[in-house]
N, C-alpha and C positions, 0 to 999 in steps of 0.2 A: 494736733495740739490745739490746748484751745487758747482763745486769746488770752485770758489771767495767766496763763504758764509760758504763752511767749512773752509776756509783758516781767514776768515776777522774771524769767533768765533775763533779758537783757538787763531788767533793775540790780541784779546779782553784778551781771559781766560789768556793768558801769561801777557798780562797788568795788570790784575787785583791781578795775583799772584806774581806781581814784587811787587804791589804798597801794598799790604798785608806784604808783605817780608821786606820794607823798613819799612812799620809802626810800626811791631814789633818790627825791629830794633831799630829804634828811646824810643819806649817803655819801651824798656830793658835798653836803654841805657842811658835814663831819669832815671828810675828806681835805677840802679848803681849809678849815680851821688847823686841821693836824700840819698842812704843811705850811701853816704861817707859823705857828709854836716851831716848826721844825726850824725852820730856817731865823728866825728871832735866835732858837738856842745857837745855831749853828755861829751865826753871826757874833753874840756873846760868848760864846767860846773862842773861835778868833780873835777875838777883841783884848779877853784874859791873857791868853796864852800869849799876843804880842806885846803884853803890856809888861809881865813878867820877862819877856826875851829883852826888850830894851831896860828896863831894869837890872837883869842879870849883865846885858851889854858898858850897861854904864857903871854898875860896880865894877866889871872887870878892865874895863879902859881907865879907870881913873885911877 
């Protein structure tokens, strides 16, 4: 090999391990976001559903 062709693969391999590097990132970081949304709905939904039960509670007790 000569040296431009081992120089131009390792310029490749280092692109390809940047572009690997940001996709993960992006990945993870989608990932984080979906389970803050998750857990936000999950929370507000809780929150509905007890809010109607003591409502429905206190129509029915009084």
């Amino acid at each position: 090999m000569t040296g431009i062709s081992q120089s131009s693969d390792t310029a490749q391999r280092t692109i390809r391990h940047l572009v690997l590097a940001a996709a993960v990132a992006v990945l993870f970081g989608v990932q984080g976001c979906a389970s803050s949304i998750e857990t936000f709905g999950l929370g507000a939904g809780v929150g509905i559903v007890g809010a109607f039960s003591l409502l429905g509670c206190a129509i029915g007790c009084h």
